[in-house]
N, C-alpha and C positions, 0 to 999 in steps of 0.2 A: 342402817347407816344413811340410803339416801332420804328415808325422813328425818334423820337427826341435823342433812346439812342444809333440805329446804329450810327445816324450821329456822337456823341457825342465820339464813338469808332474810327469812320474815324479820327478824328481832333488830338484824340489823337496821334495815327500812324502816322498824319503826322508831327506833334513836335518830337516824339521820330525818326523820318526819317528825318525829314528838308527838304523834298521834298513831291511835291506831287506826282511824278512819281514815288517814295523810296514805297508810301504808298499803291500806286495803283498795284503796284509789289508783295508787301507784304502781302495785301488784296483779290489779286484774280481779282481787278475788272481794268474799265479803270480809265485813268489819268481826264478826263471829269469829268466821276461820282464822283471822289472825291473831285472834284473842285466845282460841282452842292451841293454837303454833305455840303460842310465847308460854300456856300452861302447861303445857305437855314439855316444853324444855325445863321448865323449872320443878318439874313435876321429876321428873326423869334425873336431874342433877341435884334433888334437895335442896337450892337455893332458890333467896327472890332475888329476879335479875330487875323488876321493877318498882319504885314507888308510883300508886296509882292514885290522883285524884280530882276531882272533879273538874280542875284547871289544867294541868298538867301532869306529864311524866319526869322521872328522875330517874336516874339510873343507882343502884343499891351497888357496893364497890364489889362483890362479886358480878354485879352487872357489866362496870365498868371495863373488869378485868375479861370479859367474857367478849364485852362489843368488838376487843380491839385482837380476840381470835377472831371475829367473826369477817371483821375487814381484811387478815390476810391471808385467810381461806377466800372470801372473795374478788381478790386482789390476785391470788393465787389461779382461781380457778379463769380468770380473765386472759390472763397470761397465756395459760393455754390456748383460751379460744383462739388468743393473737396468732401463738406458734400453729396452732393448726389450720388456721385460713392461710398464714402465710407456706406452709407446707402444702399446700393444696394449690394455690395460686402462685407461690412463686417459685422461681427455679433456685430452690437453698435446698439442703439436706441431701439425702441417699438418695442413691440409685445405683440399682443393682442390675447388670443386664448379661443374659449367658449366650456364648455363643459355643462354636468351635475354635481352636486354637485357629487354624487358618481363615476360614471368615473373621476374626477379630482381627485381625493381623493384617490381611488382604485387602478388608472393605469396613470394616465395622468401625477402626480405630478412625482411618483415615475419614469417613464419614463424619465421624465426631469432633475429629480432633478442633478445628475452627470453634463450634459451638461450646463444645468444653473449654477454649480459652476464654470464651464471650462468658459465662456463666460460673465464674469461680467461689461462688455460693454451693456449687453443688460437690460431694463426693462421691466418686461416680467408682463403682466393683464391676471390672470383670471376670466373671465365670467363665474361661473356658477349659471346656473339657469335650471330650466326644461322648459319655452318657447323658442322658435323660434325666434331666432336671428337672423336679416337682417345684414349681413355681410359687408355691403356698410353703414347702417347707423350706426351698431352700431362700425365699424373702424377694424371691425375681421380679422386677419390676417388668422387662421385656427378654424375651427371650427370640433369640433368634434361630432360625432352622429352615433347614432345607427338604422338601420331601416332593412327592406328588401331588400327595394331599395333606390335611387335617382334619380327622373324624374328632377328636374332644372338643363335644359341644359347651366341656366347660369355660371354653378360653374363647378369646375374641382373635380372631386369626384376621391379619393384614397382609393382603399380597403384597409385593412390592417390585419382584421382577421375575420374570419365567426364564428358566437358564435351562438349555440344551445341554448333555451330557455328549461328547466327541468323544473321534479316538485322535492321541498323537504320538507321534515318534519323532526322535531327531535325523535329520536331514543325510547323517553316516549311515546310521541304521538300515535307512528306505535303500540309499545307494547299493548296499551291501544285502541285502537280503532278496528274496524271492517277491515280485512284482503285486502291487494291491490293485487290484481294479475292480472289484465284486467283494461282496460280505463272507464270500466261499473261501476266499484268497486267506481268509486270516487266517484258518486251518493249518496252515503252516508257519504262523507268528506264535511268540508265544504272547500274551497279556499280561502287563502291569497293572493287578486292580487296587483302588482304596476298598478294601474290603470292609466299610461301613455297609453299604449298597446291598441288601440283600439279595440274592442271585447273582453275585457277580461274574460270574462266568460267563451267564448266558446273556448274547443280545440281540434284541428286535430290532432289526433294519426295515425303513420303510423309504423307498426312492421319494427323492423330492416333487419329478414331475412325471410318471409314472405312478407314483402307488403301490409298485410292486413291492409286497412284505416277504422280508427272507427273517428264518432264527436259526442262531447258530452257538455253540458252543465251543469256548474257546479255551484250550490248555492254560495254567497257570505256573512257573516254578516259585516267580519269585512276588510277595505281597506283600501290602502295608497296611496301616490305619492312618496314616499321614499323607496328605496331597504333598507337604514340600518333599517327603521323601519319594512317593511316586513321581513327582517330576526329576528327580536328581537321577533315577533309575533309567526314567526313559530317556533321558540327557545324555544317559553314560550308553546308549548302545544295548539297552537290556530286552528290551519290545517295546509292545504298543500300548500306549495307556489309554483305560477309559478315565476320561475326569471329565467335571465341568468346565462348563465355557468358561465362567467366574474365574477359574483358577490359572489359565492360563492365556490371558489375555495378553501379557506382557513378551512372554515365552513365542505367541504366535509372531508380534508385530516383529521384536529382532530376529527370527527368523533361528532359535536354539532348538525350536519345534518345529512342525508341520503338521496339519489337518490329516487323516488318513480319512478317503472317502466321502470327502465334503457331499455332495449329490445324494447320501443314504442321512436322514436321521434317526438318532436312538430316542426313546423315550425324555420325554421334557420334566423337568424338578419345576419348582417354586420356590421363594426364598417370601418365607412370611418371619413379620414379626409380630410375638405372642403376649398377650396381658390378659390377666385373670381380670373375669367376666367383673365389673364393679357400676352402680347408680352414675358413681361419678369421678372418675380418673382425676388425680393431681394433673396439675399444667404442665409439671415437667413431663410428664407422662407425654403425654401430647407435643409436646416441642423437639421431644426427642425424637419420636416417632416422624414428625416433620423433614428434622433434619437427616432420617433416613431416608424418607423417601426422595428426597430431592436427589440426595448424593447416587442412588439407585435409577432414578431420572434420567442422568447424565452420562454413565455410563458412557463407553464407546460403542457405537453401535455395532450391528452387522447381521446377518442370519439368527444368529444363535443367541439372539438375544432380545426381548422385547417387555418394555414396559407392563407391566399390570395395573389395571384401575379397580 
């Protein structure tokens, strides 16, 4: 097939040339090969597409009818190139980017939202879900996630900001319950976990200026797979939640929450965003990815939170 459409290009080049030497010039290649192209079509279809002579060519009306498939196959295939540089280079088409329901919701939408108005060439899919999304089958353009690390050397992993995991409780809670001043103290809390987190139970304290590393394990009753439901819980007087910084940012400033043990940190996440490994990423790819980082840039500061380059 792809010999039947080069040839299909030579024959055209040489109607629009009227030579075959015009074509073979035009083409790159020799005068031979384009004469081998034009009999192997006619050879292959039983027809003469050409009258040949020693002044000129003509076209023979099975020619005629045959040049002007040839024009909208190549008129066809042109299109394409257009649509896919402009896919490649401009901000039109898909994009597909997964996150969690909360990060989309939290930081993801809000990141985009400005640039998504600026860009209404593009149709832009959110995936959230809290499973593992295969980026190749489910069509992901960026995927976004939070972890310690990333071991798949098949994906391009972008940091973008390192988020500390705290604990918090509301302000009734601390009043009413038995005093925190050490990682021992929690012993007697019970824990709010998103039990995404593998080991949620257990947690590594390590003092801020000190050093001193405590692990402790802590009782659970009640758990979620949901940050806005672990915040609703520890809101309501239930215990003390481990979540990220990211999540309760808002919670902290009007004061619905409170830091348990600010002076101990727990182990630190990442928040990378993900794109299979590719020679050469579309723009939007990269504009996107821009406009995360910036928004990730700005953030409000404080401890528990710091840029990654």
């Amino acid at each position: 097939m792809l010999d039947q459409l080069r040839a299909m290009g030579v024959f055209a080049c040489v109607v629009e040339k009227s030579s075959f030497s015009g074509a073979a010039r035009n083409l790159g290649i020799t005068t031979s090969a384009v004469s081998q192209q034009i009999r192997s079509l006619e050879q292959e279809m039983d027809v003469t597409l050409l009258h040949r002579s020693t002044r000129k060519l003509s076209l023979t009306e099975a020619g005629q009818a045959f040049f002007h498939s040839c024009q909208e196959m190549l008129a066809a295939a042109e299109r394409g190139k257009i649509r896919i540089n402009e896919l490649r280079d401009d901000l039109i088409g898909d994009l597909r980017i997964a996150t969690t329901p909360e990060l989309g919701a939290l930081h993801v939408v809000p990141a985009l939202s400005h640039w998504m108005s600026a860009h209404r060439g593009l149709s832009v899919h959110f995936e959230a879900d809290h499973r593992y999304i295969d980026l190749i089958e489910g069509r992901i353009d960026i995927a976004i996630r939070m972890s310690p690390r990333i071991d798949d050397q098949s994906l391009n992993a972008i940091p973008m900001v390192r988020v500390d995991q705290i604990l918090v409780a509301s302000p009734s809670y601390l009043n009413q319950s038995a005093p925190i001043s050490r990682p021992e103290d929690l012993m007697n809390h019970d824990l709010i976990p998103v039990n995404l987190m593998s080991g949620y139970q257990h947690l590594s304290f390590q003092h801020l200026s000190t050093g001193e590393s405590i692990d402790i394990e802590m009782k659970n009753r009640l758990q979620t797979n949901n940050v806005f439901i672990a915040k609703s819980l520890c809101q309501h007087g239930h215990g003390v939640a481990r979540i990220l910084y990211l999540d309760v940012q808002k919670e902290l400033i009007n004061g619905s929450l409170v830091e348990v043990l600010p002076e101990w940190n727990l182990p630190a996440f990442t928040l990378y965003a993900l794109t299979q490994k590719r020679e050469q990423q579309p723009m939007k790819i990269h504009r996107c990815l821009d406009a995360l980082k910036q928004y990730f840039s700005q953030l409000p500061g404080g401890r528990n939170l710091q840029e990654v380059s």
